[in-house]
N, C-alpha and C positions, 0 to 999 in steps of 0.2 A: 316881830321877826324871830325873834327868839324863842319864843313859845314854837312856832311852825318846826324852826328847825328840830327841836324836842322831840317835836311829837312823828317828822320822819324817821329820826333816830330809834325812839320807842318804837317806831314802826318795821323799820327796819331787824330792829332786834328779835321782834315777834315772830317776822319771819323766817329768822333763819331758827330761833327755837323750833318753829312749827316744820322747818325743813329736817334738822335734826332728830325730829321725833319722828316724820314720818319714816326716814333711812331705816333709823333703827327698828320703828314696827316691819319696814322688809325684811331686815334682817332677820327677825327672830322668826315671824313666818315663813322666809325661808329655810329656816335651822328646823324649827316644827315640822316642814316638808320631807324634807331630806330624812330626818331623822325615824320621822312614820314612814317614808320607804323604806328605809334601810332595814329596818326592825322588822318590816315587812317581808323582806325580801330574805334574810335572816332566818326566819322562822320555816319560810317555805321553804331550803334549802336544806334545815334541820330534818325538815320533816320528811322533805324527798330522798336524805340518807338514811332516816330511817326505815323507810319505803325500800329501800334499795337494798337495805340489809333482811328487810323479811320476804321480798321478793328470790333473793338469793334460797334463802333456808328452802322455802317452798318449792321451787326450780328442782332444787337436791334432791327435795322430800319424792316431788313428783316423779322425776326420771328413773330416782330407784324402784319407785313403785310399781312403774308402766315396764323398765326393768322386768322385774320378780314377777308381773304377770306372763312377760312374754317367752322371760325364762333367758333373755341375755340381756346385762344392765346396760352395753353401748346403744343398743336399739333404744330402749326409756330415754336417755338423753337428746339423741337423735328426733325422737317423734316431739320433746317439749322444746327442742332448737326451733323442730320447723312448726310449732304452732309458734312460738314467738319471732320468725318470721312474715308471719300471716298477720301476725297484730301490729310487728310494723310497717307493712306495708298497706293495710289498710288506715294505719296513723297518716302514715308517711301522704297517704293520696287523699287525706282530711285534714293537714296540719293546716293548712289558713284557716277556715272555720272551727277546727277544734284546740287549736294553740294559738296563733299569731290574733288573733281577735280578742282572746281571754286574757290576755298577756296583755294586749296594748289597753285595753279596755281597764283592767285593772290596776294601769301604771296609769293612765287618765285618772282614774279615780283617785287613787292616789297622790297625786298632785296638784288637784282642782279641788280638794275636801279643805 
């Protein structure tokens, strides 16, 4: 009888070892998760300020330019307004397929890897 009791006991212990060990492998796969998003998301944020800052130069570059051709620089601004106009609203009437899809697709990836 003694022995029985034992070896629930031993048994019991086993399983809360094996219960404790699986938590903590969630945990740290979840920290691995999170963390490769985050670094993810990070990165893409850097890089769209970077983006944002040489989008900007070029903008300048170009409205002076279209400017000095036309011979008044508000007009060169004016004509690069309204093509960036035109590009958001041809974004704007593709944003599910060319945004909300890339976007979710790559937040799945990123948390099923």
């Amino acid at each position: 009888m003694e022995n029985n009791h034992n070896n629930v006991e031993e048994l019991f212990e086993k399983l809360k070892d094996y219960a404790d060990v699986r938590i903590d492998l969630f945990k740290l796969k979840s920290i691995n998760k999170v963390s490769g998003f985050t670094s993810s998301v990070m990165t893409s944020l850097i890089l769209l300020i970077l983006l944002c800052g040489v989008l900007i130069c070029i903008t300048i570059g170009l409205g002076l330019w279209i400017g000095a051709l036309i011979g008044k620089t508000y007009l060169g601004f004016f004509i690069v307004g309204g093509i960036y106009i035109i590009i958001g609203l041809v974004l704007y009437s593709k944003r599910e397929k060319l945004i909300k899809t890339r976007v979710s697709n790559k937040l799945i990836k990123e948390l099923m890897n």
